[in-house]
C-alpha positions, 0 to 999 in steps of 0.5 A: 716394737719397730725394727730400729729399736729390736737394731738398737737393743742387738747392737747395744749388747754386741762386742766390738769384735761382734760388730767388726764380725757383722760388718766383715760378713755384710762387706763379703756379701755386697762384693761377693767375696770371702777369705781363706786359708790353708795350712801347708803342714798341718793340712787345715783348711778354713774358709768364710761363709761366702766362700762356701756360696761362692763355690755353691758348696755346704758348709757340712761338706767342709772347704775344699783343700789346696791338692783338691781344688784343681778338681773344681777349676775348668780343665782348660784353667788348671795351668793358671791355677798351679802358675797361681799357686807356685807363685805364692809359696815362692814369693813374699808378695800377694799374686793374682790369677783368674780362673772358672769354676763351674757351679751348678752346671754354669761356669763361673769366672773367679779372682783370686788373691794369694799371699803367703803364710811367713814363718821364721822357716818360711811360708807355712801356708797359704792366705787369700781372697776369692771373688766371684767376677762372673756379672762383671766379666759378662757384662764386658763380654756383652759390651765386647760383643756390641762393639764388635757388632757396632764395628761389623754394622758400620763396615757393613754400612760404608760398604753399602753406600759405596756400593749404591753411591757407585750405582748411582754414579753409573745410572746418573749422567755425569754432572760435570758433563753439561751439553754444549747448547746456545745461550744457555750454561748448566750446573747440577748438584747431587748431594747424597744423604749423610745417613746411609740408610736414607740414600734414596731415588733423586734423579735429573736430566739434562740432554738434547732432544732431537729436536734441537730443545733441552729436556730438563728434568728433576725426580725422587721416588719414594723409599731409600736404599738399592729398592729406591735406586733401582726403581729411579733408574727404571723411571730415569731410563723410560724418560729418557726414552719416552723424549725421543718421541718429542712429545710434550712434557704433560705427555711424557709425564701421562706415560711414566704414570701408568709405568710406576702404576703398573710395574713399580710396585708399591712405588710413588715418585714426584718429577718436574719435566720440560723441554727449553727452547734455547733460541726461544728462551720458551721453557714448557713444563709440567709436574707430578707433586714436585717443588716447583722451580725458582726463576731468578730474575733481575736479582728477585727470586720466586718460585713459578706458579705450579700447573696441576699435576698428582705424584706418579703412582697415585692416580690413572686418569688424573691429567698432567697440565703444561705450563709455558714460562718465557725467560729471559736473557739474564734469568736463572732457572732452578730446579731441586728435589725436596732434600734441598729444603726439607729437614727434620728439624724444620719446617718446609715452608722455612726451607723454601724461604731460605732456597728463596733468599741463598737463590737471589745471590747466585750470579749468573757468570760463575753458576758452579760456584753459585750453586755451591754456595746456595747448598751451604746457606741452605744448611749444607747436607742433609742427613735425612736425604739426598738433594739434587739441584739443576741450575740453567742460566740463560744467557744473552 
């Protein structure tokens, strides 16, 4: 015979007081709590069957009476125990308080409901209802505990991006401080990524060589965070450097090869480099496995054609190819790390056409503005990484 029919046999011969009995004790045991009372004159003292396993006590030791209960409470919960209990015999209305036990050996969070037994002569005992909250007050502890931990996480994450954003600050040259050159207007863009964690190494240059021409550079050294910083500036600084000596840009770009080989460790980093020649309009560049820039040119944008070049760190040996560009009076000259078109969300070459298409609207007279607008077309920041774009018009 299956267990529904052995049910349906019991239940046929239960009382209806049985019933009640059996759905009394279920309830007790799925909220994990039970009754109880005491009488205050004669002592008795009776409680339910989960009250007996809310206690961790047997049943043959009988419940624990009123003047022995505090026994059984945490010391440092006793003072709320007795404010519990003097509420009850003074008042007609059901109190609460919460207080612990321990059971063995673990502490055990209780709530407590007590109203009074009312007699013509007044209370003569005590009624209540007792719960054990342990699961539910450790879960809020937990979930206390993770938001504390969040709030700490996220302090501790806006101390650490204003910490490298100002680090970057004092590395990077000021974007709004362009140099005074002939025919030529400068605008930069650095636009750091929106996750703290992904503020990594994008770099530019934009400053007179001795010689009279503009060096013009854009970089990203793998990783993010203060490694990636520091290791930008260490390459930022020895190119900076290593121009003085008016050396070509492939050449310059043979040097900062054999630093990151050498003494960056596990580092790798992309850069474009080239000198302009603002009389000439002659811009002579080469490359380390960086985007190449766009030309704008007579409302056309396209991208130039790439002379070969591997990222810094890869290789030794490998030459870096210079490449000549002669521009024009009119032309716009971009350059921009791969933040400016990479997402996550995307792929690259969707990025590029988009860069491609917001450059073509980029006027020549007002480049600041220009170049504000192109980040918004493109997609605005980047949570992943950080953009730099470097804008050279050239003017008549």
């Amino acid at each position: 015979m299956g267990t529904g029919a052995v049910g349906a046999g019991l239940l046929g011969h239960e009382t209806d007081a049985e019933m009640l009995a059996v759905r009394l004790a279920h309830a007790q045991r799925l909220g994990n709590m039970g009754w109880a009372e005491w009488h205050l004159h004669t002592g008795e003292t009776i409680w339910s069957d989960q009250v007996y396993t809310i206690f961790g006590r047997d049943p043959a030791e009988g419940p624990i009476a009123l003047p022995q209960l505090a026994k059984h409470v945490e010391p440092a919960d006793v003072a709320a125990l007795d404010r519990l209990l003097w509420a009850a015999v003074q008042g007609v209305d059901p109190v609460q308080a919460e207080f612990r036990i321990r059971r063995g050996g673990e502490l055990r969070d209780l709530r407590v409901v007590l109203e009074p037994l009312m007699a013509p002569g007044g209370p003569i005992g005590l009624h209540g209802v007792i719960q054990d909250i342990t699961g539910r007050r450790r879960a809020e502890r937990m979930m206390s505990e993770s938001r504390r931990q969040l709030l700490e996480t996220r302090e501790q994450a806006a101390e650490d991006r204003h910490v490298m954003l100002a680090l970057r600050a004092a590395i990077l040259p000021d974007p709004g401080c362009r140099p005074d050159l002939p025919h030529t207007r400068i605008a930069v863009r650095y636009v750091p990524a929106e996750k703290t964690a992904n503020l990594g190494g994008d770099w530019f240059e934009a400053t007179p060589a001795p010689d009279g021409r503009l060096l013009l550079a854009v970089g990203d050294v793998s990783g993010h965070g203060l490694p990636a910083i520091a290791h930008m500036a260490q390459l930022r600084h020895a190119l900076v450097g290593l121009a003085m000596t008016g050396r070509p840009a492939n050449r310059l770009l043979d040097w900062l090869n054999e630093l990151v080989l050498h003494q960056l460790t596990d580092t790798t980093a992309t850069a474009i480099v080239g000198h302009l020649d603002p009389e000439t309009r002659v811009f002579a560049w080469s490359q380390a496995g960086h985007p190449a820039p766009i030309l704008v040119r007579d409302g056309a944008a396209s991208r130039l054609d790439q002379p070969r070049g591997v990222l810094l760190g890869a290789a030794s040996g490998r030459p870096y190819e210079l490449a000549i560009t002669r521009l024009r009076p009119g032309d716009l000259l971009l350059m921009f790390t791969d933040g400016l078109v990479e997402r996550r969300t995307r792929d690259i070459d969707v990025g590029l056409d988009l860069a491609l298409a917001a450059a073509r609207d980029v006027p020549g007279g007002d480049l600041e503005a220009g170049l504000d607008r192109m980040l918004s077309d493109i997609g605005g920041p980047n949570p992943e990484d950080d953009a730099c774009l470097l804008g050279v018009g050239i003017l008549s």
